[in-house]
C-alpha positions as CSV (number, residue, x, y, z in Angstrom):
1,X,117.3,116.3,117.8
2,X,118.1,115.6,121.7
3,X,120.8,113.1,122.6
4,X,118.5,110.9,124.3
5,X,116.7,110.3,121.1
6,X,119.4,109.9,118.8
7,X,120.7,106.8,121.3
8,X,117.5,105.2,121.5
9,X,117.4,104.6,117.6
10,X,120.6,104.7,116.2
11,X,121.3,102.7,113.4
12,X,119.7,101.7,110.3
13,X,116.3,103.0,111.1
14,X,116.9,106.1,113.1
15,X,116.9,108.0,109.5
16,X,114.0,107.5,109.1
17,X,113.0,107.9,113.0
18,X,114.7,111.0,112.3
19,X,112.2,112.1,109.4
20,X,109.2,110.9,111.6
21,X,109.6,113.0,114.2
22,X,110.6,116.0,112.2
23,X,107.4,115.9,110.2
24,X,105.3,115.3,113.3
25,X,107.3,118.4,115.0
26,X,106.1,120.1,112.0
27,X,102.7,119.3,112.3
28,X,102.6,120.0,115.7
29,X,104.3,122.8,115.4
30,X,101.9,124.4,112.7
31,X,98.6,123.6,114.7
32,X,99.9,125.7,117.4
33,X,100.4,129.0,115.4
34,X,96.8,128.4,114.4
35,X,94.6,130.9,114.7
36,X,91.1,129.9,114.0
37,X,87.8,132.0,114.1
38,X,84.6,130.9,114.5
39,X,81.2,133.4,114.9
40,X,84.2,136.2,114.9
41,X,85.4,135.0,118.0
42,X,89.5,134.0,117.7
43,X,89.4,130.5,119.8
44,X,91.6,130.3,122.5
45,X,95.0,128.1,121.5
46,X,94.6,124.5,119.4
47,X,97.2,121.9,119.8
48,X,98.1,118.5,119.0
49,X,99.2,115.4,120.5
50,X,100.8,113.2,117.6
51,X,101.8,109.2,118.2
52,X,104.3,108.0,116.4
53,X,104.9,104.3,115.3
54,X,107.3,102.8,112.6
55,X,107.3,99.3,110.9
56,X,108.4,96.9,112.1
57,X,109.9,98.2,115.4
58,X,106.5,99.1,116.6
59,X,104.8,96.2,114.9
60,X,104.9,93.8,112.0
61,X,101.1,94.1,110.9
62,X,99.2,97.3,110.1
63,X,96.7,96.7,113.5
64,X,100.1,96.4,115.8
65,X,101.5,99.6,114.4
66,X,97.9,101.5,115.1
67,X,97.7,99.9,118.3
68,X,101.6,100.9,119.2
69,X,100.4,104.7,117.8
70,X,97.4,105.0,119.9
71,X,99.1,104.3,122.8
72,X,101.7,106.7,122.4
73,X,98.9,109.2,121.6
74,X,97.4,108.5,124.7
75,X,100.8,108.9,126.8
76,X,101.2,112.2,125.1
77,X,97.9,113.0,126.0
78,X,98.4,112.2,129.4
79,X,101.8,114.0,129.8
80,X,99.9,117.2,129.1
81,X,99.1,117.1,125.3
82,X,100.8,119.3,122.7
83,X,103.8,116.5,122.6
84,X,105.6,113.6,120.8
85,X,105.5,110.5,121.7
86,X,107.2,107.7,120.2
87,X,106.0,104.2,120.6
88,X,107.4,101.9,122.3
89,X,110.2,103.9,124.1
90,X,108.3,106.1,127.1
91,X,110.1,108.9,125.3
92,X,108.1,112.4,125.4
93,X,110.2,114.3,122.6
């Protein structure tokens, strides 16, 4: 866990910040080492671009926590996929 993430959510909540972003490393993580076939053909490399949103710092209601997740999907889609992003912060992790 990077400095720069550990200031932005310290505190109550960064626990479970903490566990967020550890599972979605994990997920990302594990896509990557995929190796799928298809027509016995490997496919080239898959990755994953993950948003993550917590209540209520990225929103009190279930749409403002999708909508706060989407758009840190998108920004990790845009920074080059295969990344974490965490809403609300403009923090690629």
């Amino acid at each position: 866990m990077t400095s720069k993430w550990r200031n932005l959510h310290s505190g109550f909540w960064s626990f479970y910040w903490d566990v967020a972003l550890e599972r979605a490393e994990s997920i990302r993580a594990r896509v990557r080492e995929m190796r799928i076939r298809s027509h016995q053909t490997t496919l080239r490399e898959v990755t994953v671009s993950i948003g993550v949103a917590m209540y209520p710092e990225s929103g009190g209601t279930l749409e403002e926590l999708l909508r706060a997740a989407d758009r840190a999907l998108y920004a990790a889609k845009h920074r080059g996929r295969n990344q974490i992003v965490l809403a609300d912060t403009a923090v690629a992790v």
